[in-house]
C-alpha positions as CSV (number, residue, x, y, z in Angstrom):
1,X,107.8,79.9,79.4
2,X,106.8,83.2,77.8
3,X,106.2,85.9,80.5
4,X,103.4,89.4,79.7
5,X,103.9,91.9,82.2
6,X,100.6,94.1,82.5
7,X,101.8,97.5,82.4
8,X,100.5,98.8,85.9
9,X,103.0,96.6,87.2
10,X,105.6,98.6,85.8
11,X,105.3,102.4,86.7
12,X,101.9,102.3,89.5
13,X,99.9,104.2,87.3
14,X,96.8,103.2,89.2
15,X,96.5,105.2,91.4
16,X,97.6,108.1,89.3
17,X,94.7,107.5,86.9
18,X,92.1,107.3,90.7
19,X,93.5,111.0,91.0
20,X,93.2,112.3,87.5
21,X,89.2,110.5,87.4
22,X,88.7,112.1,90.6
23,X,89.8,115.6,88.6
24,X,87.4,114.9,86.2
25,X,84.5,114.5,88.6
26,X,85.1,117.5,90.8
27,X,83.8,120.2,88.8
28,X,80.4,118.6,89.2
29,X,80.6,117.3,93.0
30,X,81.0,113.9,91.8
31,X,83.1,110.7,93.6
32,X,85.0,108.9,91.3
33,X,84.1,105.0,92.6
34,X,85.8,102.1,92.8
35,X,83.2,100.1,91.3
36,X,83.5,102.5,88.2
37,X,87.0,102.2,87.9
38,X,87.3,98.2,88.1
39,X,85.1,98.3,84.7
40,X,87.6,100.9,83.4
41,X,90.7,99.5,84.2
42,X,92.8,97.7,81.5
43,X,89.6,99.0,78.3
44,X,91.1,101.0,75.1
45,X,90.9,104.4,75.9
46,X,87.4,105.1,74.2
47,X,85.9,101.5,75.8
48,X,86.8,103.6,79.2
49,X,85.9,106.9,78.0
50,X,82.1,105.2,77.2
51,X,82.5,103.5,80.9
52,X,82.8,106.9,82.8
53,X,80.6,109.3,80.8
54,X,77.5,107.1,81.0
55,X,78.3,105.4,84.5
56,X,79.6,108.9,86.6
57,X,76.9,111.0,84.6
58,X,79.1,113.3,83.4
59,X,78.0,115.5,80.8
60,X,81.4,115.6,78.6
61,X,81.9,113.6,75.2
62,X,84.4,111.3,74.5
63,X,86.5,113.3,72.5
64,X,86.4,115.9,75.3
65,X,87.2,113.3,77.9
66,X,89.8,112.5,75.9
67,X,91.3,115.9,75.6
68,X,91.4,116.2,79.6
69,X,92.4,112.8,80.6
70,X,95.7,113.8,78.2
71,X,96.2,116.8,79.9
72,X,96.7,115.7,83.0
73,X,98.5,112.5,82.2
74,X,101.1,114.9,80.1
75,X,101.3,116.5,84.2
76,X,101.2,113.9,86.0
77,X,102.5,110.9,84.9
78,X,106.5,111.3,83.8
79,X,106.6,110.9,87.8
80,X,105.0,107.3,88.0
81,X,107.0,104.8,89.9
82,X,107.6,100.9,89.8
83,X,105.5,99.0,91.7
84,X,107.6,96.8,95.0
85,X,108.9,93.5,93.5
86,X,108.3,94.6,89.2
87,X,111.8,95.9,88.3
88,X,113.0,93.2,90.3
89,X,110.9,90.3,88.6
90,X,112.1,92.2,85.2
91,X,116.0,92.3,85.4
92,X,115.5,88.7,86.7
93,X,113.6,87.1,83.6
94,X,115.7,88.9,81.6
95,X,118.6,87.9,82.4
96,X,117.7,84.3,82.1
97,X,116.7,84.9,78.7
98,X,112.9,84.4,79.8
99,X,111.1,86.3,76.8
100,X,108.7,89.8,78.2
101,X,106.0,91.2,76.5
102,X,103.5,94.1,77.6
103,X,100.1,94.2,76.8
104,X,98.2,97.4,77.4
105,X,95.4,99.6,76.9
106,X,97.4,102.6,76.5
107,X,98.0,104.5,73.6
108,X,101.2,105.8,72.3
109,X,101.6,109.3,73.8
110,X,100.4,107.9,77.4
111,X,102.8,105.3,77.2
112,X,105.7,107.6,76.2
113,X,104.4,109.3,79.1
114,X,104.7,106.6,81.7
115,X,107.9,105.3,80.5
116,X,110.3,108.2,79.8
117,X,112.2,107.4,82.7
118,X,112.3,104.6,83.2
119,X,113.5,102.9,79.5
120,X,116.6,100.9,80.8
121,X,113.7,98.4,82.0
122,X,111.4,98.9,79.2
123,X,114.2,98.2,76.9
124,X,114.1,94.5,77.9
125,X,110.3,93.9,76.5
126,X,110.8,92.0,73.6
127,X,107.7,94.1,72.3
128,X,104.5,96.1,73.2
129,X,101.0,95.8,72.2
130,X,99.0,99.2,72.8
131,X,95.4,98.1,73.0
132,X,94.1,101.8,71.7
133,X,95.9,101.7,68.7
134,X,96.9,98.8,67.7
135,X,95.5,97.6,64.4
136,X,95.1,94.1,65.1
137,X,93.5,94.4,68.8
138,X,89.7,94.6,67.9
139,X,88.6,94.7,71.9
140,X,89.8,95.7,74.6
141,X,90.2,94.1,78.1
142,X,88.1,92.1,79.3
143,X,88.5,90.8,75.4
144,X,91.4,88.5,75.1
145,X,92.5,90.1,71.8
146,X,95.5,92.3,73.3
147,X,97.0,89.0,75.1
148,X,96.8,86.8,71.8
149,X,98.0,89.4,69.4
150,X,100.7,89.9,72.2
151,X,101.7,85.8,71.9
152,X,101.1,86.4,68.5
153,X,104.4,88.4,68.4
154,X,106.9,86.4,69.9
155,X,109.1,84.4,67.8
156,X,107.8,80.7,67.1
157,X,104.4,79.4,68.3
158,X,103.6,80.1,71.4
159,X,101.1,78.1,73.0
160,X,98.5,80.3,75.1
161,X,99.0,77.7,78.2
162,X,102.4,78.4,78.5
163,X,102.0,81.7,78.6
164,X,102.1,83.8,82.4
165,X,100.5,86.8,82.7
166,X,100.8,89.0,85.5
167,X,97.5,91.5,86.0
168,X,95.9,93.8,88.5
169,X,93.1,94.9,87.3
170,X,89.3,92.0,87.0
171,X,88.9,93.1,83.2
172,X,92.8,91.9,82.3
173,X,92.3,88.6,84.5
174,X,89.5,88.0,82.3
175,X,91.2,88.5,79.4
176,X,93.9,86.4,80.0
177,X,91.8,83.8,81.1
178,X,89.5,83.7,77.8
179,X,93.3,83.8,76.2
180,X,94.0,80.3,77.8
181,X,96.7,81.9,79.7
182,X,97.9,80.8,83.0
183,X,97.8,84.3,85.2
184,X,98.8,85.5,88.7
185,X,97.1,88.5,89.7
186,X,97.9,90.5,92.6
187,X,94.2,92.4,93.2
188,X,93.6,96.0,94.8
189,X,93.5,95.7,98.4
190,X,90.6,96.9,98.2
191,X,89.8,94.3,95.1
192,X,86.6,91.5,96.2
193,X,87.8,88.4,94.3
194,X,84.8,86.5,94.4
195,X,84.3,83.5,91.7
196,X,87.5,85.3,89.9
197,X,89.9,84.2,92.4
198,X,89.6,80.6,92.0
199,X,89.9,80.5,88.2
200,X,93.5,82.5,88.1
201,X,96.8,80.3,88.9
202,X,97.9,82.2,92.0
203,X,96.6,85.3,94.0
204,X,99.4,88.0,95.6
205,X,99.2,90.7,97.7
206,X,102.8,91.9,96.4
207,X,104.5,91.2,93.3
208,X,107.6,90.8,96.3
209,X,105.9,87.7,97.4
210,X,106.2,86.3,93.6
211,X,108.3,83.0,93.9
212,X,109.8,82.2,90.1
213,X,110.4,78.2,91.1
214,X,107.0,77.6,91.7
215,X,106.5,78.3,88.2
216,X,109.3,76.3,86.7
217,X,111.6,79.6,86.0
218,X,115.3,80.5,87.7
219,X,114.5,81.1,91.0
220,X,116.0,84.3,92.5
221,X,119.5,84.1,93.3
């Protein structure tokens, strides 16, 4: 089985990117919602850009949105962490020869960003597909395009269906769900599931609570 790894389960970058929209929204004595941010999360970085301007009402463009969001990512993120259970669940694929992927909305500063210190893990991805720049990715999450371009680039043919990805965020369960993929998603506590819960394989509160055997990989020793 081929294993993606949705990025916010490496460094937790959520919640960093809840305080930097929250920045963006103070100057005009705005709350940054959750209902906004579900329909942001996982999008290229323009798809989110569009999302925020026209649903917050905030009178910026999306080149200046741009401009801000990377100024306070350049701050704030070097200092993400790993989520409980993800450098765990890493090391252990990895050395069973399971092959990694990441598929992501980020672009190629932001990612730099999140990952400077943390590239002994990183450097076990076979690859990475940046959703906001990479040529062949036409959509963005929800869009299934970053997944398949992702299976696309492992060696031999990969069927979609044998394929686990491991997601956060509604828009990247969707994703991997038009992809054919088979997907675990451990939701926002704060998350409602509804209809989207019964279509995806298995729901966690805690990549921790991630058993590999159920799955048919090496379980943990």
């Amino acid at each position: 089985m081929c294993v993606f790894l949705f990025f916010s389960f490496s460094p937790d970058t959520e919640n960093l990117y809840t305080e930097i929209m929250q920045k963006m929204c103070d100057p005009y004595g705005k709350k940054f919602t959750w209902e906004v941010k579900m329909m942001m999360m996982g999008k290229k970085q323009e798809e989110a850009a569009n999302v925020f301007i026209e649903n917050m009402k905030i009178p910026i463009s999306v080149t200046e949105y741009k401009d801000l969001v990377d100024g306070y990512i350049r701050e704030i993120f070097p200092h993400a962490a790993f989520l409980p259970g993800a450098e765990r669940l890493v090391k252990h694929l990895h050395s069973h020869g399971i092959p990694l992927a990441l598929a992501t909305g980020s672009h190629g500063e932001e990612f730099e960003l999140k990952t400077s210190k943390h590239q002994d893990i990183f450097s076990l991805f076979s690859h990475c597909v940046l959703s906001s720049e990479d040529p062949d990715v036409s959509k963005g999450k929800p869009a299934p395009d970053c997944f398949l371009v992702a299976a696309q680039r492992f060696q031999g043919n990969v069927q979609s269906n044998k394929v686990l990805v491991f997601e956060d965020a509604p828009n990247g369960v969707r994703g991997a769900l038009a992809a054919g993929m088979q997907v675990v998603w451990v939701p926002d506590s704060d998350c409602v599931l509804g209809d989207l819960g019964d279509s995806v394989t298995s729901v966690l509160k805690s990549l921790e609570e991630f058993a590999p055997e159920d799955f048919g990989l090496p379980a943990y020793d």
